[in-house]
C-alpha positions in Angstrom: -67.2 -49.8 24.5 -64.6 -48.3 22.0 -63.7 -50.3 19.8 -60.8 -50.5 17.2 -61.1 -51.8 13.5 -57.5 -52.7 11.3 -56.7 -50.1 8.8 -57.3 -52.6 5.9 -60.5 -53.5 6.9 -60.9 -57.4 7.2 -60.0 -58.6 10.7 -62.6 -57.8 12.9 -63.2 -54.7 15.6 -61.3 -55.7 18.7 -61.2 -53.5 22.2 -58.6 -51.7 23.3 -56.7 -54.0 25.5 -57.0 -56.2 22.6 -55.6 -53.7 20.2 -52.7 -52.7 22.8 -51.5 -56.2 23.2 -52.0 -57.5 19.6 -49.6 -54.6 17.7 -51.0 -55.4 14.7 -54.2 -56.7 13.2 -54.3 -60.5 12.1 -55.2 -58.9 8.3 -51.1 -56.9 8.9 -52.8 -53.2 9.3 -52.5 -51.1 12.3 -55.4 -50.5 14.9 -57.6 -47.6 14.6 -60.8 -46.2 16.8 -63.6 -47.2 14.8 -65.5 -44.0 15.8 -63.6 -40.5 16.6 -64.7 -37.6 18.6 -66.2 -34.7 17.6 -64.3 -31.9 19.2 -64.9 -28.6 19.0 -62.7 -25.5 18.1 -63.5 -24.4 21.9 -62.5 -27.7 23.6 -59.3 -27.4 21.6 -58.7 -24.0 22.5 -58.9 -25.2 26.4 -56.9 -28.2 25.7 -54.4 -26.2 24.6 -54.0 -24.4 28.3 -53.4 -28.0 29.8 -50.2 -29.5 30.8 -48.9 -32.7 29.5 -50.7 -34.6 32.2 -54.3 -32.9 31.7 -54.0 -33.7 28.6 -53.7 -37.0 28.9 -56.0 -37.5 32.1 -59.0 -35.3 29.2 -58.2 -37.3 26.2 -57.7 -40.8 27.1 -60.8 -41.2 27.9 -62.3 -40.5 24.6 -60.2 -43.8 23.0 -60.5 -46.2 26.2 -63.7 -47.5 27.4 -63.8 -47.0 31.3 -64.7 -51.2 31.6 -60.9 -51.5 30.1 -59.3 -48.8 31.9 -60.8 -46.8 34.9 -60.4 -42.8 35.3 -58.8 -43.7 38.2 -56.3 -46.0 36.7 -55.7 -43.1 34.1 -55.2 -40.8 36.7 -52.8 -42.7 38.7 -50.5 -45.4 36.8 -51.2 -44.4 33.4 -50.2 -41.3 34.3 -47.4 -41.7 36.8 -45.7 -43.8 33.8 -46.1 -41.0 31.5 -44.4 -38.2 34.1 -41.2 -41.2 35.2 -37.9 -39.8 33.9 -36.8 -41.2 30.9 -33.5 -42.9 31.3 -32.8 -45.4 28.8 -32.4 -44.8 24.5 -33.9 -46.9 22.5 
């Protein structure tokens, strides 16, 4: 499972969903992956021939544990959200 640890270092490692719906850490620092990926100067090369979507659809994976968030789900609504029309300012 990924996990994500606050940027200050005293609330403890939460999972994603937790991190998504929390904002912040109890301790006031933001969310990071406790681990990151290794990636290669050829897998960034090839990301850098993907679309917006493939992108997304490679890399979200890497930060989301598949017991939170299927490839599926990634593929389909996480996805769909990302390509709707933006409409409103903020």
């Amino acid at each position: 499972m990924v996990l994500y640890k606050s940027s200050r270092g005293i609330s403890p490692s939460v999972s994603f969903q937790q991190a998504l719906l929390s904002g912040y850490a109890p301790d006031g620092g933001l969310y990071l992956p406790e681990t990151l990926p290794s990636l290669g100067k050829e897998q960034l090369k090839a990301w850098a021939k993907l679309s917006y979507m493939e992108l997304l659809q490679t890399m979200l994976p890497l930060f989301v544990s598949p017991t939170e968030i299927t490839v599926e789900e990634i593929k389909g609504e996480c996805i769909s959200f990302a390509s709707a029309e933006q409409t409103t300012v903020l």
